[in-house]
C-alpha positions in Angstrom: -30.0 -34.1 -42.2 -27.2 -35.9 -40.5 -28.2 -39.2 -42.0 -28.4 -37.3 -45.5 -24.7 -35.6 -45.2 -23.1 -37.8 -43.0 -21.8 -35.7 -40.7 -22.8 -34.9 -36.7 -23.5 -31.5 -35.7 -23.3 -30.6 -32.2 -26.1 -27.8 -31.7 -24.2 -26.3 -28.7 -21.5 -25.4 -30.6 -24.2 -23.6 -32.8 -25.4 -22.0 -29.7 -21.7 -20.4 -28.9 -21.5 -19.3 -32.6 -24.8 -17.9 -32.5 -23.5 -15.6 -29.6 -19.8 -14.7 -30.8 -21.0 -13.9 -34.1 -23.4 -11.3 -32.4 -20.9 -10.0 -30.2 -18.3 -9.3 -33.0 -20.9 -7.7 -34.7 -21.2 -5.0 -31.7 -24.4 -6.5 -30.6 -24.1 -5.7 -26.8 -23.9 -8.4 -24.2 -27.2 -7.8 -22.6 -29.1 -8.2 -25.9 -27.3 -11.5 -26.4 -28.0 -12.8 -23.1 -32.0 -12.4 -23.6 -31.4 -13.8 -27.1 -29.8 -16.5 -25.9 -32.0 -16.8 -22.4 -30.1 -16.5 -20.0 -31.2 -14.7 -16.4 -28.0 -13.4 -16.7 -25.3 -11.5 -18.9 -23.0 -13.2 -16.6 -23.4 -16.8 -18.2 -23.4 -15.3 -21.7 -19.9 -14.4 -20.8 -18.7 -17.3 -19.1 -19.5 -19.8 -21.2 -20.5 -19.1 -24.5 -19.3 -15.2 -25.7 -15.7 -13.9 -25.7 -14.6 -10.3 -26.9 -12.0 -11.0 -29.6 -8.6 -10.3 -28.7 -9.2 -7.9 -32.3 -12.5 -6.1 -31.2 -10.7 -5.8 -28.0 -7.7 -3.4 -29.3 -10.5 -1.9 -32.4 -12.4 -1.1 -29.2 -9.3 0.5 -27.0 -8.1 2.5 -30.2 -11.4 3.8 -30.7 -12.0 5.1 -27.3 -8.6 6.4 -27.1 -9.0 8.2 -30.7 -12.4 9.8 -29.7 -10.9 11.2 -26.3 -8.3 13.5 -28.6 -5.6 10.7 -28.2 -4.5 11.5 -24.8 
């Protein structure tokens, strides 16, 4: 396919999409990890998965909303 479209693809990089894209999609970081085989959630989150800086403050407002606000 690379021959045919001219263009490299680096499958690690499809690797750290394939986890983001779960993890912004509220799939939780343990599911991910066996997904993606790691022994541990730990490596999901180093390397590959960050929370969005967005999900982050969706996730803080929503906890804060569902607590009455105070």
């Amino acid at each position: 396919m690379e021959d045919d479209l001219d263009v490299k693809f680096d499958l690690r990089m499809c690797r750290r999409t394939f986890g983001q894209r779960y993890l912004d999609s509220d799939v939780d970081i343990e599911s991910v990890s066996v997904l993606m085989g790691h022994a541990s959630t730990k490596t999901t989150e180093g390397f590959y998965s960050r929370k969005r800086l967005n999900k982050a403050i969706d996730n803080a407002r929503n906890s804060w909303l569902s607590s009455g606000g105070q």
